[in-house]
C-alpha positions in Angstrom: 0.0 0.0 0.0 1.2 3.5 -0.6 2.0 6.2 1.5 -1.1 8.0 0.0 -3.1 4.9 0.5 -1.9 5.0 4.0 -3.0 8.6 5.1 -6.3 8.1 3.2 -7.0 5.2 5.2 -5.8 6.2 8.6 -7.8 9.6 7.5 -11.3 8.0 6.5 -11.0 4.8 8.9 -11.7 2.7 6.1 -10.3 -0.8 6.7 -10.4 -4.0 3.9 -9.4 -7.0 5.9 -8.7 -8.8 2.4 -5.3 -6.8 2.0 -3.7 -9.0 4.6 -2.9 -12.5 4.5 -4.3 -14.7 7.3 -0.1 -14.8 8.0 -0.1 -10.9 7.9 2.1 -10.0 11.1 0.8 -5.7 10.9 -2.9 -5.2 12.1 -4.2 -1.9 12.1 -6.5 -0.6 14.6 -10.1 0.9 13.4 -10.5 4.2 13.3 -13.3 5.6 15.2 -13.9 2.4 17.3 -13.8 4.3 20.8 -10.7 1.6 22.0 -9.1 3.6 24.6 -6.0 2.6 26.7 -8.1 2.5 30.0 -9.6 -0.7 29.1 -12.3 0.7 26.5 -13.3 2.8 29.1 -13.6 7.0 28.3 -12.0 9.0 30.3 -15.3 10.0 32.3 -15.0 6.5 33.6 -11.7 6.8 34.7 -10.7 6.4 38.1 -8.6 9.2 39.7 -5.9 8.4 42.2 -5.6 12.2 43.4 -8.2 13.1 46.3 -9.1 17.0 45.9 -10.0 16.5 49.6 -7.9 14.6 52.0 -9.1 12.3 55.0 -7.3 11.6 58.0 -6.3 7.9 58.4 -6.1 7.9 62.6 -7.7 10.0 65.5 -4.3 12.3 65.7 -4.9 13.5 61.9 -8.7 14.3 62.5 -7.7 16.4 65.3 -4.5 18.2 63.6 -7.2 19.1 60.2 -10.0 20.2 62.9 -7.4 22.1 64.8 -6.4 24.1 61.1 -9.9 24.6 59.8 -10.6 26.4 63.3 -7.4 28.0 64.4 -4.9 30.5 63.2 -1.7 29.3 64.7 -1.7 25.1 65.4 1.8 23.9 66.2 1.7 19.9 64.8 4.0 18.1 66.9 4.9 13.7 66.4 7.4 11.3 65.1 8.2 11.1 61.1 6.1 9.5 59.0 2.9 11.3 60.9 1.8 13.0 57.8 2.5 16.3 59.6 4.1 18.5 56.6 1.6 16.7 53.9 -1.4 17.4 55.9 -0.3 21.3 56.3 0.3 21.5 52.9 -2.7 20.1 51.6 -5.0 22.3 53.6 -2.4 25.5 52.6 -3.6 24.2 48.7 -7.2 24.0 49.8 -7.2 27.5 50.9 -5.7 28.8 47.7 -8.2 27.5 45.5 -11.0 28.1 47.9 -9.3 32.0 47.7 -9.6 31.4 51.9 -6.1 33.3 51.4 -3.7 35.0 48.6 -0.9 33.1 48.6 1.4 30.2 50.3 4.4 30.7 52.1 6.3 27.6 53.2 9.6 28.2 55.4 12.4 25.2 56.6 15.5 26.1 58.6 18.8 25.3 56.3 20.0 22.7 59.0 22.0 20.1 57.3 21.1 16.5 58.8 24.0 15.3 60.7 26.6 16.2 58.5 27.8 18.7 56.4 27.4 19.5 52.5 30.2 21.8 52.2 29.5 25.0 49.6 26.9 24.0 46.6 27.4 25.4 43.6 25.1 27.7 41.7 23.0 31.1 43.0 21.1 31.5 46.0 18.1 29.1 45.0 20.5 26.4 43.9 22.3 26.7 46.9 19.0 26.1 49.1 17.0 23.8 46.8 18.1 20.3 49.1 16.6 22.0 52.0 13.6 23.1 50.5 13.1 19.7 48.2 10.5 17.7 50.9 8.2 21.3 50.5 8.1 20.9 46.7 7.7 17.0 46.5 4.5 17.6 49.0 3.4 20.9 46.7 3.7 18.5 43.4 1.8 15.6 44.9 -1.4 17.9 45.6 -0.1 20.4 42.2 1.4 19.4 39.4 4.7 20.4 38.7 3.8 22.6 36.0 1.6 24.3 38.0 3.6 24.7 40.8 6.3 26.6 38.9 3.4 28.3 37.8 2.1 29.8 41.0 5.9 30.2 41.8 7.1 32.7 38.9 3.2 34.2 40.2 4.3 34.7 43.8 1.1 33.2 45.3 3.8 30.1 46.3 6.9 31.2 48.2 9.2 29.0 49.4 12.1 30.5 52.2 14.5 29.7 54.7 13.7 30.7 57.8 16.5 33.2 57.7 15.0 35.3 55.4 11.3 35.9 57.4 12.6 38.3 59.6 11.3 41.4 59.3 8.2 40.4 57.4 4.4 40.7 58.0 2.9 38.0 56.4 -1.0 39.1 55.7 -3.2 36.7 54.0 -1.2 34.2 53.9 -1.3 30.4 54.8 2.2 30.0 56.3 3.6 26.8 56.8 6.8 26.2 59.5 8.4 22.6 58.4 11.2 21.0 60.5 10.3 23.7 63.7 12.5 21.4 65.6 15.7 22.5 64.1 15.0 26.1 65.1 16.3 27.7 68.0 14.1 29.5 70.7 14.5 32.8 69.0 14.2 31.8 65.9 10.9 30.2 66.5 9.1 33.7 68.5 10.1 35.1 65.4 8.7 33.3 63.1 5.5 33.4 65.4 5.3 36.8 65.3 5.1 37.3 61.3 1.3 35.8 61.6 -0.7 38.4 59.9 -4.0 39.5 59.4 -6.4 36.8 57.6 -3.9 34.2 58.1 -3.4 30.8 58.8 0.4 29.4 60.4 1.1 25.7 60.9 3.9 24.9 62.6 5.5 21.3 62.2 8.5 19.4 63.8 9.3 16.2 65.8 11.0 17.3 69.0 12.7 14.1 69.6 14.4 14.6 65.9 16.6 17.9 66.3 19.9 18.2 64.3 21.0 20.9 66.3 23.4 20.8 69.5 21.1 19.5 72.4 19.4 22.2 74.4 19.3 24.3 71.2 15.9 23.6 69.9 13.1 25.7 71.1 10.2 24.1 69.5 9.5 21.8 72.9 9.7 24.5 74.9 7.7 27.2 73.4 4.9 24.4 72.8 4.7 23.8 75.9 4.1 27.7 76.9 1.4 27.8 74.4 0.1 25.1 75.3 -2.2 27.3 78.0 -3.5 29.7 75.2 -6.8 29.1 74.0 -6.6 30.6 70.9 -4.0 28.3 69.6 -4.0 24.6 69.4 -0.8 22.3 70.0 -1.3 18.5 68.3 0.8 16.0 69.8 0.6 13.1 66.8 2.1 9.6 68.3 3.3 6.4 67.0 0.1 4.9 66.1 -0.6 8.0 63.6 2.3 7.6 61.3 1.0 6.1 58.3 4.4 5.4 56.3 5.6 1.7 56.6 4.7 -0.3 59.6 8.7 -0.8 60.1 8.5 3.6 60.9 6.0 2.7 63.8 8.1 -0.3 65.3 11.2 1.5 64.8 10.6 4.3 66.5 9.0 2.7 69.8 12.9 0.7 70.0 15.2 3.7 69.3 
């Protein structure tokens, strides 16, 4: 058949079975037949592994999502693997495309884990992208990539180091505080103090996890003093909440 033949047929969906033999090895597939990839499904009828709307898997998630859709400042305390950061940014998403608030600002301290990375090449951004990767892995599993960027080069997503929030006011805003317990006392009452008007802050950390110097962490201390305010709600998460592999759970109840 010639290449005219070809694009006529692939064109019109006409289809002579006589023009191969019963040995014929090429088979080509009707046009217009509605075969789809999903299993001759359309795509109405696929099924969608993203969930718009997240649901708590124990009793210590229920609380922490209750605690952010009626407080302004919840500080979301537990071992890894709780689904702390994932929750916080999921419900930062939610508000964003409810237009509950204007933009996203995520913050992690630049606290290498245990050892050190010596100088990374490239500017500023490239210097901090290995801190800042677990924010945008959580962002792209609720966003896609594309969109993420997106929002980025907009400036309704920010992403910074907790060095660079001092100073700010951060208005309408859902702010998120990831890996609270490598910040130091000080650090932490400042970064409490940029809660804004029509804001939401969410701070995250696992006490028992610190890379800094022992004693240097402020995040179980200043927990514990706000503990007593009514206005702000402290989640303790424990080792039946974490939701990663059952190995995290039993791990973490021997070491």
């Amino acid at each position: 058949m010639t290449k005219r033949a070809l694009k006529r047929v692939a064109r019109e969906g006409a289809f002579d079975a006589g023009q191969f033999g019963d040995d014929g090895k090429v088979r080509r597939l009707p046009v217009g037949s509605g075969w789809s990839p999903l299993g001759g499904h359309g795509q109405e009828d696929r099924d969608q592994g993203y969930l718009k709307t997240i649901k708590p898997k124990s009793e210590g998630q229920k609380a922490l999502m209750e605690a952010i859709d009626s407080k302004n400042l919840v500080m979301a305390l537990g071992p890894a693997g709780t689904g702390k950061t994932y929750i916080a940014i999921a419900k930062a998403v939610e508000a964003l495309e409810a237009g509950t608030v204007g933009r996203i600002v995520l913050s992690r301290p630049a606290v290498e884990a245990g050892e050190s990375l010596g100088y990374l090449p490239g500017d500023v951004e490239d210097k901090l992208a290995p801190y800042l990767r677990p924010l945008y892995d959580a962002l792209s599993d609720r966003l896609s990539m594309k969109r993420v960027k997106a929002l980025i080069a907009e400036g309704l997503i920010e992403i910074a180091p907790v060095g660079y929030m001092r100073g700010r006011t951060l208005n309408n805003a859902f702010v998120v505080i990831d890996e609270a317990q490598n910040c130091t006392y000080v650090q932490l009452k400042m970064l409490l103090t940029r809660l804004g008007w029509h804001s939401t802050m969410v701070v995250t950390g696992d006490p028992a996890q610190s890379d800094l110097l022992p004693t240097l962490s402020g995040l179980a201390d200043i927990s514990e003093k706000l503990e007593s305010v009514g206005n702000i709600s402290v989640v303790r998460l424990a080792d039946r909440d974490i939701v990663r592999h059952p190995l995290v759970a039993e791990m973490l109840s021997v070491i």
